[in-house]
Legacy VTK file of the C-alpha trace (Angstrom):
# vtk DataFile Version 3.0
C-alpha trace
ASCII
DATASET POLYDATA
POINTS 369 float
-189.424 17.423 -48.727
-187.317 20.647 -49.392
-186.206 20.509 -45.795
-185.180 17.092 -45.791
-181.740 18.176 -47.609
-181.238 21.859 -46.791
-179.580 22.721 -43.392
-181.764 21.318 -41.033
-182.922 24.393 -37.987
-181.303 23.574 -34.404
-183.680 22.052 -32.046
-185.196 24.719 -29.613
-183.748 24.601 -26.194
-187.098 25.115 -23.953
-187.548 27.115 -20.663
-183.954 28.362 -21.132
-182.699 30.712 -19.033
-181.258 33.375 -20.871
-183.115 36.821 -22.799
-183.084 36.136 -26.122
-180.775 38.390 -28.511
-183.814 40.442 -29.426
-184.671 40.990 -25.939
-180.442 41.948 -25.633
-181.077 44.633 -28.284
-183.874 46.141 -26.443
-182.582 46.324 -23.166
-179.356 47.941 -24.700
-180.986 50.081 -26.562
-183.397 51.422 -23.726
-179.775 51.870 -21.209
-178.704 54.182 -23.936
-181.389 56.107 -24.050
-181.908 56.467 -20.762
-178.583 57.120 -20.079
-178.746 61.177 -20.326
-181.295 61.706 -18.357
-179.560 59.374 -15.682
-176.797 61.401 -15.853
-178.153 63.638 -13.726
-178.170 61.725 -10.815
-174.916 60.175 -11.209
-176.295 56.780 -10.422
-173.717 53.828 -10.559
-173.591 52.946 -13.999
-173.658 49.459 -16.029
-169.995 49.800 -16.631
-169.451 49.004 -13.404
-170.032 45.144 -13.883
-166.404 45.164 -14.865
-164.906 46.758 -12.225
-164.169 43.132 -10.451
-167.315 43.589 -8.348
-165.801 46.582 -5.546
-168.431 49.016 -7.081
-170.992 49.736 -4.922
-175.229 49.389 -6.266
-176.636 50.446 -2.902
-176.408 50.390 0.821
-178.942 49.527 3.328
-177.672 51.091 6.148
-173.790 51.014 6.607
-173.812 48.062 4.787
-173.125 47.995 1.054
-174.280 46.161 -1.757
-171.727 45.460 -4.258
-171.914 44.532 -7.867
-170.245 40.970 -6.696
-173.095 40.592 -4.926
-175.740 40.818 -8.012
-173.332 38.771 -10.068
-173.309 36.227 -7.342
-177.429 35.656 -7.736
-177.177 36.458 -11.609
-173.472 36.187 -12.622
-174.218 33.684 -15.347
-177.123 35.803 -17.181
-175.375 38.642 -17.326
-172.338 36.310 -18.906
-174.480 35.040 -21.147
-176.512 38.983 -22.377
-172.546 40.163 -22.558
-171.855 37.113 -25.078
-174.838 37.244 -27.323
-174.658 41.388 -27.420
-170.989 40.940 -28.435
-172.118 38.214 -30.996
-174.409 40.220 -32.418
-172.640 43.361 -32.672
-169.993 41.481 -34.787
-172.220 39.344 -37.066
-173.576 43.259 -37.649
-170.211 44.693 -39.183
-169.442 41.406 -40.654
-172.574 41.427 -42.980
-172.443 45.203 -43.520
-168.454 45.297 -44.126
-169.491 41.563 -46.924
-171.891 44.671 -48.549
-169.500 47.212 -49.062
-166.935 44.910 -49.807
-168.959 42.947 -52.930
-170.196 46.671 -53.920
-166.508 47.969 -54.206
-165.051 44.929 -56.074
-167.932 42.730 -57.831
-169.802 45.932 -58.454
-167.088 48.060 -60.120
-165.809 45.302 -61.736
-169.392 44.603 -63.588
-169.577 48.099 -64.640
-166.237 47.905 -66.045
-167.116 44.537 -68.170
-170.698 45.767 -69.072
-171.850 42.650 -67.510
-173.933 41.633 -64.460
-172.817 40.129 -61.348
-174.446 37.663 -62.093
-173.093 37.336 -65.583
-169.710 37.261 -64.309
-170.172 34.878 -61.994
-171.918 32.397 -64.648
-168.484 32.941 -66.566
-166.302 32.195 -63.755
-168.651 28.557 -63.452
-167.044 27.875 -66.988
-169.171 25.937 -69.758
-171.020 23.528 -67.500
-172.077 26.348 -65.045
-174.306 25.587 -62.075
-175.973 22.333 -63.595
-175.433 19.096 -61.586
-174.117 15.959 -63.480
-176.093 12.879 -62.820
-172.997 11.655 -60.905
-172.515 14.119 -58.281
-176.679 13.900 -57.937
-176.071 10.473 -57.427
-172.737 10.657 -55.230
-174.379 13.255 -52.622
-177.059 10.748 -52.120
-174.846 8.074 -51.205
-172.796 10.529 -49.015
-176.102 11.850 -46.811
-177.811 9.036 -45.840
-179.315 11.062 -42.917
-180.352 13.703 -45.301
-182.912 12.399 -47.692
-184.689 10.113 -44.979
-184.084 6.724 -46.806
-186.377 8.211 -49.762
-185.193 6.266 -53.009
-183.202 8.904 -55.689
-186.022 9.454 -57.713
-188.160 11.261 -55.098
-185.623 13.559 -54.234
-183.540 14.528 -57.245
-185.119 17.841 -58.419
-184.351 18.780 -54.732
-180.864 17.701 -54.414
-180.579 19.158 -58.209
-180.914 22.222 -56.825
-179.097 22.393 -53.763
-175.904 21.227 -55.733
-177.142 24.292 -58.535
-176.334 26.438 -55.324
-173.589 25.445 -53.786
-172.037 25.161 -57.459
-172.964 28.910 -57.366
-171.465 30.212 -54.334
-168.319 28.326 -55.080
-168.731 30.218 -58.650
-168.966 33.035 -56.775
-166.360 32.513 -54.122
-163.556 31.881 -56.646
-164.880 34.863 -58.471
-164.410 36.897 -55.463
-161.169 35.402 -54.529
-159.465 36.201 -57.728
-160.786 40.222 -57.702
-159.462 40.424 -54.235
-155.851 39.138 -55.287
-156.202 41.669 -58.771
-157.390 44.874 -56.507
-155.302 43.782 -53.514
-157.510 43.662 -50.555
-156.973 43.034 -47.385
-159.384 42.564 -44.718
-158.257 43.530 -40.900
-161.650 43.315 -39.377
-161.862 39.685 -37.152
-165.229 38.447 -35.658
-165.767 38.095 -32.164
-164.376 34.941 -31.127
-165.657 32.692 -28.343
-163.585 31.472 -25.473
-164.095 27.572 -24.254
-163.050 25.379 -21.375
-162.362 22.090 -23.558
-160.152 20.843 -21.026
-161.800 17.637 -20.351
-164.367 17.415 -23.484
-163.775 14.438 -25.652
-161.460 15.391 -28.663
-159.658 14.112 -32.081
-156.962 15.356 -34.173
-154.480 17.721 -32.526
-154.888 20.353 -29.935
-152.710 22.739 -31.215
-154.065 22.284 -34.812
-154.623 25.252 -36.842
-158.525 25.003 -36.655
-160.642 23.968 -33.877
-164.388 22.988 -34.025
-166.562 22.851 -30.831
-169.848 20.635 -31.437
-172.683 21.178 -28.684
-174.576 18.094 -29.217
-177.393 15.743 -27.910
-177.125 12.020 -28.971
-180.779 11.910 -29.145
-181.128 14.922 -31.246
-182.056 13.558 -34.928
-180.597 16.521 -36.270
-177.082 16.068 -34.668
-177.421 12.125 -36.373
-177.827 14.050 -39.368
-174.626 15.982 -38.525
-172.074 13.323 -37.612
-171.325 12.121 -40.750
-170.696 15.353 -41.758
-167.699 15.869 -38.831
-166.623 11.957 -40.417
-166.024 13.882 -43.765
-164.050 16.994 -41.669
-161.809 14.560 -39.886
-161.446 12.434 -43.447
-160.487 15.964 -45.884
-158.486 17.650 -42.691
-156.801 15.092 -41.038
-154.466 16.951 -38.195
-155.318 20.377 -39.425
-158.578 20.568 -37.225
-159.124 20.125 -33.953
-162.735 18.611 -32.829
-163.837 18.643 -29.611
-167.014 17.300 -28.404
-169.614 19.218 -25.735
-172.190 17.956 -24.122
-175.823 19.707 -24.445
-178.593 17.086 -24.002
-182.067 18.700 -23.930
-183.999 16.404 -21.496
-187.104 18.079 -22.182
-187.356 16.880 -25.666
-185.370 13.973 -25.470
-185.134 11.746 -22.259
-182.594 9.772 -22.775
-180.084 12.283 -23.552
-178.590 13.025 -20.485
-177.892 9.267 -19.374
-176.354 9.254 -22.879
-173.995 11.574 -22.688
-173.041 10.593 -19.861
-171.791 7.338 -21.176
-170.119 8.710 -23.770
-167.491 10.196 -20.906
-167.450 6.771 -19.325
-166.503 5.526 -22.763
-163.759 8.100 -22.958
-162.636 6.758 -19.659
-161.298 3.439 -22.266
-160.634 5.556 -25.254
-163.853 4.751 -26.788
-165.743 8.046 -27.195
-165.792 7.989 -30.809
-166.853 4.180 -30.955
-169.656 4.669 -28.591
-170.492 8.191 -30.440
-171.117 6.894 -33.761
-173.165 3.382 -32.277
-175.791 5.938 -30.010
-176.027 8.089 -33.420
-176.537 5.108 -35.735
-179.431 3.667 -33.810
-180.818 6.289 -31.651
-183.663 4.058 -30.102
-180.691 1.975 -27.949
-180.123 4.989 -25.982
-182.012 3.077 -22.476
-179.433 2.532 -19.609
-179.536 -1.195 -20.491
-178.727 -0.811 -24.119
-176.058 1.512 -23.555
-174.419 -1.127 -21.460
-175.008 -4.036 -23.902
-173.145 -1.632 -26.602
-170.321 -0.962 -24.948
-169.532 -4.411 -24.268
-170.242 -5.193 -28.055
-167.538 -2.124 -28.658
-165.104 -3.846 -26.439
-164.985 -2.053 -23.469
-164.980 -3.385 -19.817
-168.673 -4.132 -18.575
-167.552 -4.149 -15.065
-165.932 -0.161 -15.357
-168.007 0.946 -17.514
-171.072 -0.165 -15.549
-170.159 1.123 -12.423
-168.997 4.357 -14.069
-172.524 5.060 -15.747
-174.487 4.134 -12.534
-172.492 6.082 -10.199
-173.172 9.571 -11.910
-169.743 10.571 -12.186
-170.343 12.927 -15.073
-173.281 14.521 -13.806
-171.719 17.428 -12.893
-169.339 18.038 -16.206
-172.081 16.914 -18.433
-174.121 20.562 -16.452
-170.750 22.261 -17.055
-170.802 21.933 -20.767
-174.488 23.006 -20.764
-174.165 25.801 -18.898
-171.079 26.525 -21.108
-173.333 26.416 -23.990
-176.265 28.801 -22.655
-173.265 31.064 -21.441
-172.462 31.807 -25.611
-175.844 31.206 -26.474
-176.423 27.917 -27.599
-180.547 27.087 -27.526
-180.812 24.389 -29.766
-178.753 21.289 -30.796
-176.198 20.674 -33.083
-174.454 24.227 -32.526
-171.242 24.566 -33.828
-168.543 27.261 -33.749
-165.020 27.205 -35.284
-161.924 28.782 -33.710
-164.638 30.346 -31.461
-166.882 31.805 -34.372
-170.435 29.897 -34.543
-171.566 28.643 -37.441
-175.308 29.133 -38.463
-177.334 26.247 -39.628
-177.492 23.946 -37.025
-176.550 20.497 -39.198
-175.336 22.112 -41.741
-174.119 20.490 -44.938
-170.204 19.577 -45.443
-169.843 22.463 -48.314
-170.555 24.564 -45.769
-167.724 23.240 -43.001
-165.601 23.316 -45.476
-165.606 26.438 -46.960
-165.386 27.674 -43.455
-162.411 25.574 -42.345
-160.690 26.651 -45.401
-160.483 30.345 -44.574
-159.330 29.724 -41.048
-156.678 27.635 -42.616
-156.084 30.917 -44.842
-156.259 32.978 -41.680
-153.364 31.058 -39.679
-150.701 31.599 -42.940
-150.865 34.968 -43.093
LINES 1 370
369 0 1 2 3 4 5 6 7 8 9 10 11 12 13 14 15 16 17 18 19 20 21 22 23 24 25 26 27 28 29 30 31 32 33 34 35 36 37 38 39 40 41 42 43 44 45 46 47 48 49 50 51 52 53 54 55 56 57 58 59 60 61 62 63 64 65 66 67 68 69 70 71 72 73 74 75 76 77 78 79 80 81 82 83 84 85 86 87 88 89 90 91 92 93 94 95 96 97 98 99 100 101 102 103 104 105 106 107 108 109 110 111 112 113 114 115 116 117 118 119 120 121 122 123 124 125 126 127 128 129 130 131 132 133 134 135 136 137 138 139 140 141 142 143 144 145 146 147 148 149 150 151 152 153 154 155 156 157 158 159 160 161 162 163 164 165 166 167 168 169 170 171 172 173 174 175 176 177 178 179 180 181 182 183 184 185 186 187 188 189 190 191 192 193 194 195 196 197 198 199 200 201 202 203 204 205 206 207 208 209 210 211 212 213 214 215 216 217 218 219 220 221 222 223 224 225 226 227 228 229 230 231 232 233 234 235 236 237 238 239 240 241 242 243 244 245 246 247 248 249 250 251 252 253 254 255 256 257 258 259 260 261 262 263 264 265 266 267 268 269 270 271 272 273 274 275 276 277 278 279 280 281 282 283 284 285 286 287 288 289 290 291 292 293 294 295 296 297 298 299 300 301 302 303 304 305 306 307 308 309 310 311 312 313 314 315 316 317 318 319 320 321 322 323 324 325 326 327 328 329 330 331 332 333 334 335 336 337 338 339 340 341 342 343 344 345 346 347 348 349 350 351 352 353 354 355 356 357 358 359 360 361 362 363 364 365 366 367 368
């Protein structure tokens, strides 16, 4: 029952096509230490991949091999190992620099007030501390329907008790944080490694040039992206204009087989400004997802039968629906809802709106200064 309200895992993608990250970390680590010996030879070394593709990996008699023409058999892999090492590397430093950073301010500052981190951080929750009221137990119920399962209050209170005891905590501890860093003046120059994406003809709201933009790969038969769309409802509700969402397709036709026809009728609805209309219907009642269903609903949304008929049954968005897939195996998305904002992903899969937030908020930060 636990699971039911914590931050649900992604779906796993299956038979996908890229190494894993711990397979990336291996085969780095074995290049480097092969790399002296190989020295020796003065073989053509991995470096080369960036060289445009003019370097040459071998010759069979006068002709030559060229590193354009491995990346025109494996172009995309290789992509998709540089991503996910890159990734990695910078999650890496972000967690270690988090360390030193909480040792050098929360640390010296509890050894300075004789207290506990801990202790200081139950202060900074003030008199109430991290215990829920009845009314916010009661009030997060009502906001995640999706959440709880349609289990009545009383079989999941002590659970949701304690996930608000948490996230009463790290906001504790955030503010906490926040106010050391403004006393001892730190500043933070580091940035993670931020993802690059083709939105170009994804389905959006809010403003393109807004200060924060969140890329959603999703799969409208996923259960766990239902349980994450009314959590980008309460993004576009607190943020208005100040965050940009953009929507990319990722069905997983393995697990769910009506995802791909779906998602392609949510660009056929886009066609008549209905993405979002058709979005929310396919999430609400995810067992109308049948070609003839999705064509009954998007006359009951008000679109054109006719267009929108001819649209879905003509394929036209075959080939960007594959796009945004192989988009999202190219920065390593295996599992659906994956979402990453202003290019950094967010770990969770559906994770709760607390957590969205908090995020959002220090990219807002971030653009000020």
């Amino acid at each position: 029952m636990q699971r039911v309200i914590h931050s649900r895992p992604m779906r796993p993608l299956r038979n996908g096509s890229l190494i894993s990250v711990t397979a990336v970390v291996a085969v780095l680590a074995a290049a480097a230490c092969t790399k002296e010996s190989a020295a020796k030879s003065q073989p053509v070394q991995a470096g080369a991949a960036n060289d445009g593709g003019t370097a040459v990996l071998a010759t069979v008699g006068d002709q030559k091999i060229t590193m354009s023409d491995v990346r025109d058999r494996m172009g995309d892999q290789l992509d998709g190992l540089e991503t996910q090492y890159q990734v990695m590397k910078s999650k890496i430093i972000s967690t270690a620099l988090d360390s030193v950073l909480r040792e050098k301010t929360l640390g010296d500052e509890a050894k300075k007030s004789g207290k506990s981190v801990d202790e200081m951080i139950a202060a900074e929750a003030g008199p109430s501390g991290f215990e829920p009221s009845d009314a916010e137990i009661a009030a997060w119920y009502k906001d995640n329907p999706s959440r709880v399962g349609g289990r009545p209050i009383d079989q999941v209170r002590s659970q949701i008790a304690d996930f608000l005891r948490g996230d009463k905590r790290k906001a504790a501890e955030r503010k906490l944080q926040d106010r050391i860093y403004a006393d001892r003046k730190v500043t933070v120059a580091f940035q993670p490694y931020r993802l690059q994406f083709e939105n170009a003809k994804a389905a959006t709201f809010g403003k393109p040039d807004a200060p924060v933009t969140l890329v959603e790969f999703s799969d409208f038969q996923c259960p766990f992206c239902r349980a994450a769309a009314p959590t980008l409802t309460q993004v576009k509700n607190k943020f208005g204009d100040k965050v940009h969402i953009v929507y990319r397709q990722f069905p997983i036709p393995s697990l769910h087989p009506n995802a791909f026809k779906a998602a392609e009728a949510s660009l056929c609805a886009n066609e008549q400004g209905k993405f979002w209309e058709l979005h929310d219907a396919m999430f609400e009642d995810q067992n109308k997802l049948a070609v003839s269903d999705l064509k009954q609903t998007a006359r009951k949304l008000g679109m054109d039968g006719k267009k929108f008929d001819a649209c879905l049954d003509s394929g036209r968005y075959v080939e960007q629906v594959q796009n945004d897939q192989r988009d999202g195996q190219r920065v390593g998305v295996k599992g659906t809802p994956a979402m990453f904002i202003n290019g950094v992903i967010v770990d969770g899969g559906a994770v709760p709106f607390a957590v969205l937030e908090a995020k959002i908020e220090k990219e807002l930060q971030r653009s000020k200064s």
